[in-house]
C-alpha positions in Angstrom: 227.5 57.1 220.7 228.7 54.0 222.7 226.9 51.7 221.5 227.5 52.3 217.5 231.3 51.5 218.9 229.9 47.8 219.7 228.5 47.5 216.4 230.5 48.9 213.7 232.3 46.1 212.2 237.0 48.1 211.5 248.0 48.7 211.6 248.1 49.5 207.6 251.5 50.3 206.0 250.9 53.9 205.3 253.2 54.2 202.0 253.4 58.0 202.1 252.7 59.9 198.7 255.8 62.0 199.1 258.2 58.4 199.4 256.7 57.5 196.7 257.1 60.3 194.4 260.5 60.5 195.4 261.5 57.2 194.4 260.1 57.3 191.0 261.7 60.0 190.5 264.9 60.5 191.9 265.6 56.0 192.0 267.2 54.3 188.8 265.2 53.9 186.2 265.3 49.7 186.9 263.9 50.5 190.5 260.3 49.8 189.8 257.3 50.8 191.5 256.7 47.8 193.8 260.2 47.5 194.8 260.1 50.8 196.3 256.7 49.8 197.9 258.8 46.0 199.3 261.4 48.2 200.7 258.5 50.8 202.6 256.7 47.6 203.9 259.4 46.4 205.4 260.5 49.4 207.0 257.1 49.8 208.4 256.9 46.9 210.0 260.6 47.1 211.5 258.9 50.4 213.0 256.0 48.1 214.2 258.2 46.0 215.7 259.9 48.3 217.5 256.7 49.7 219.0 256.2 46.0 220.2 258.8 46.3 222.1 258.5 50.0 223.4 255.3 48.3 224.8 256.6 45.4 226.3 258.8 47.7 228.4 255.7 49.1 229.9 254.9 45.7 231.2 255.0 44.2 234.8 258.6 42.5 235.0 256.3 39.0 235.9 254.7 39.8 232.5 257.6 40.6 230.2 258.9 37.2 231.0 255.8 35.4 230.1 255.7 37.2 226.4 259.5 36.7 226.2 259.3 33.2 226.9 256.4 32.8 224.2 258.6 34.7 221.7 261.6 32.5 222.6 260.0 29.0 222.0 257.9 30.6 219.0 261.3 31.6 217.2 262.9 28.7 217.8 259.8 25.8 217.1 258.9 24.6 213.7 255.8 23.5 212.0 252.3 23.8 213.8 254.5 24.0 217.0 255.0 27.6 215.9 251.5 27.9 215.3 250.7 26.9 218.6 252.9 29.7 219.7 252.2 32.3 218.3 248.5 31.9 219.1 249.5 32.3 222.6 251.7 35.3 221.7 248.0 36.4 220.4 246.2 35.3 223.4 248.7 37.4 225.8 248.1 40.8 223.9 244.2 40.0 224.0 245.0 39.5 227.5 246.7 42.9 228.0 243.9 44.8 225.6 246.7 45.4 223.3 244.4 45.0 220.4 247.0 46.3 217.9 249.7 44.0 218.4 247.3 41.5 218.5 246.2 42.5 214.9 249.9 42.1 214.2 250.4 38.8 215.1 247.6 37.7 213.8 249.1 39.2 210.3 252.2 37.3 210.7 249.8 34.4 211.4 248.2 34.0 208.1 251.4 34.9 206.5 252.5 31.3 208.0 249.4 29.6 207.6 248.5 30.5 204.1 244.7 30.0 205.5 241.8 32.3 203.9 240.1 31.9 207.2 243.4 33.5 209.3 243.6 36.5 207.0 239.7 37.2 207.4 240.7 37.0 211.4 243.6 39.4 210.7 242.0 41.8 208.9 238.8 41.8 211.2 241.4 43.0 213.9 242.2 45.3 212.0 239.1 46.9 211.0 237.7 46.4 214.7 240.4 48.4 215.8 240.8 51.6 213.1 237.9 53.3 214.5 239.5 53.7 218.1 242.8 54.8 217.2 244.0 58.2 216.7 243.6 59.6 213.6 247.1 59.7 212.4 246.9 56.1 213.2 243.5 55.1 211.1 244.4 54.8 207.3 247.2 52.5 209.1 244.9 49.9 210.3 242.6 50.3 207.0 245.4 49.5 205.1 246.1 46.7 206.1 242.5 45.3 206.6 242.1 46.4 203.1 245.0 44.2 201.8 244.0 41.1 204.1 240.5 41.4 202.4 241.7 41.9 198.8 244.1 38.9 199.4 240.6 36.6 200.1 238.8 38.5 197.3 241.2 37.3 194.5 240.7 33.6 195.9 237.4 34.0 196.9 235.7 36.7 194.4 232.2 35.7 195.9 232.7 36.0 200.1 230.8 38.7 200.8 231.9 39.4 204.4 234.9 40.1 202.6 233.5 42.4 200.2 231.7 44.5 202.2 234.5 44.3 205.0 236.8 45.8 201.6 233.8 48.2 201.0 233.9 49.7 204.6 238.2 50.4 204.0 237.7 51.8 200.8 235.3 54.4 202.2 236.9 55.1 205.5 240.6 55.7 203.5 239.0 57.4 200.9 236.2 60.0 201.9 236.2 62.4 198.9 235.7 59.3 196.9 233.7 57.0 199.0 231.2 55.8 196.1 233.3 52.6 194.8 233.2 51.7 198.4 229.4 51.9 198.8 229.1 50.2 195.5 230.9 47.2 196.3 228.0 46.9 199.3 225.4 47.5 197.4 226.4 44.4 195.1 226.1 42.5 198.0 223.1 43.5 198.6 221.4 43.2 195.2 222.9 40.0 194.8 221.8 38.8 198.5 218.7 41.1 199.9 219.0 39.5 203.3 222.3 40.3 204.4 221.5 42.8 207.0 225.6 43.2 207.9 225.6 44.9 204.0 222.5 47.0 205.0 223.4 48.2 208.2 226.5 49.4 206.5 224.6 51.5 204.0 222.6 52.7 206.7 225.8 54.1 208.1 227.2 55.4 205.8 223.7 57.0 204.6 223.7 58.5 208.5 227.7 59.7 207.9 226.8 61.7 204.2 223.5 63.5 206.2 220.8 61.4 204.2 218.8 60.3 207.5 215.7 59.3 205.9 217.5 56.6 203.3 219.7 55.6 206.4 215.9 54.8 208.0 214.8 53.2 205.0 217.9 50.6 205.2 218.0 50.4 209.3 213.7 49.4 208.6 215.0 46.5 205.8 217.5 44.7 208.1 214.2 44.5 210.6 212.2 43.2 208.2 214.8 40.6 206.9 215.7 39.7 210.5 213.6 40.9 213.7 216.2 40.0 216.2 218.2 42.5 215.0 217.3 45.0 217.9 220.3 47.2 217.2 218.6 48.6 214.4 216.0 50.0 216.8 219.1 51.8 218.2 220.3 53.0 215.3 216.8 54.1 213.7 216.3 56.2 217.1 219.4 57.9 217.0 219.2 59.0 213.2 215.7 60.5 214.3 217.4 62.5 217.3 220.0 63.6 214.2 216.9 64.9 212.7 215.6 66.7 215.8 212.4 64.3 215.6 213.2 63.1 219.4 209.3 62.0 219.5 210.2 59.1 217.1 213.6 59.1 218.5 212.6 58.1 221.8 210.0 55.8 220.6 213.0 53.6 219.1 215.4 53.7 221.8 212.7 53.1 224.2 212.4 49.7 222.3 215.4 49.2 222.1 216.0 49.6 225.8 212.9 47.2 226.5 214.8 44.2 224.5 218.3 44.7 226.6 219.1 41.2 228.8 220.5 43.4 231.5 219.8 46.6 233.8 223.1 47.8 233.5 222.7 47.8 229.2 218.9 49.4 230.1 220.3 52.1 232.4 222.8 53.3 229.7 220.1 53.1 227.3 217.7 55.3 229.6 221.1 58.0 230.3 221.6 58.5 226.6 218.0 59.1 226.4 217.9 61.6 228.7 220.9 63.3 227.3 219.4 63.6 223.9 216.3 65.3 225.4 218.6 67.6 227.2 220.4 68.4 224.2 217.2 69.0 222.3 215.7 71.3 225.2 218.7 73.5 224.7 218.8 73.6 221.3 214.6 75.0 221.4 215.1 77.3 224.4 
């Protein structure tokens, strides 16, 4: 499924259940509920920060000093000099495909600024990033895209990028209950009918719960609302090979392959093809 990596648009304190039963139990009775949460956010990201630096150490020596140096003038500068700084403490992790600490930085970022605008970058790192990392490591990142995006929800009760961005987190972290999620999409959509970022995301999740025709239906909308949208051609042809109908299948991701700029993005096209009609040769033989 490479390409659905390209399109799917997802590190969270994870404040573990048994902590937090433990505290409200066993803590004074004046130790409240969010003070035990403070003191696990804090923790966590002394933990994060130490995995920074785990990482550094994996660096070329030439490297290290570069970030080091960044650090250094970013701890010691004030006012949008810091800023400055710790965009290019940003830029280096980019650099070194460390989108994680990136994410991080770009956290601590917004903390500084105070801009709605930084926190939607934060928490789009982190969403990005969820859907590569290891599972343990998942609920992590969609926690804390979750709380960027609830931060710009209480400011901004109408941005709908952030809505459905919140919608996507709720489902992910929560899949027995995935339904207030999908709701808060669906609002988008019935207040806005063409944004096609809400319907593709319905059509996922339609595709993850096994309803492949209603994941059609919405992948068919976002065409009609906007024609460019050749992904949905992609994902309309692989949710008929997840049917077994690799006539219509094919007939999708043939189109698809026909609107890609480049022969390399073609030839990968025309490979998955053929590995789907392997795949359903065996499965009829």
């Amino acid at each position: 499924m490479f390409m659905k990596k390209g399109f799917v648009l997802q590190m969270t304190v994870i404040l573990l259940s048994f902590f937090l039963f433990a505290g409200l139990y066993l803590a004074p009775k004046n130790y409240s509920v969010a003070k035990i949460q403070e003191q696990q956010v804090t923790e966590s990201k002394n933990n994060i920060r130490e995995q920074v630096g785990e990482i550094k150490q994996q660096l070329k020596p030439e490297e290290q000093a570069v970030v080091n140096a960044f650090e250094q003038q970013y701890a010691s500068a004030g006012g949008s000099a810091k800023i400055v700084w710790l965009d290019s403490i940003i830029t280096f992790w980019d650099r070194q495909m460390r989108p994680a600490v990136s994410a991080v930085f770009a956290d601590e970022k917004a903390d500084l600024t105070g801009k709605l605008d930084d926190r939607m970058e934060s928490g789009n790192r982190f969403l990005s990033m969820a859907e590569f990392l290891k599972e343990e490591d998942k609920a992590w990142a969609y926690g804390e895209a979750r709380t960027a995006f609830e931060e710009i929800l209480k400011q901004q009760p109408d941005n709908a990028d952030a809505k459905i961005s919140l919608g996507i987190c709720i489902v992910e972290t929560t899949p027995d209950n995935p339904m207030q999620g999908i709701t808060m999409i669906r609002e988008v959509v019935e207040k806005d009918s063409t944004n096609t970022r809400a319907i593709l995301q319905l059509g996922h999740f339609s595709v993850f719960s096994g309803q492949f025709p209603n994941a059609i239906k919405r992948y068919e909308q976002a065409l009609r609302v906007d024609p460019t949208l050749i992904e949905a051609y992609f994902f309309i042809g692989d949710t008929y090979a997840k049917m077994g109908d690799m006539e219509n299948a094919e007939l999708y991701l043939r189109k698809y392959k026909e609107l890609q700029p480049g022969e390399e993005l073609q030839d990968q096209v025309e490979a998955y093809i053929e590995e789907l009609k392997l795949k359903s040769n065996i499965k009829t033989n």
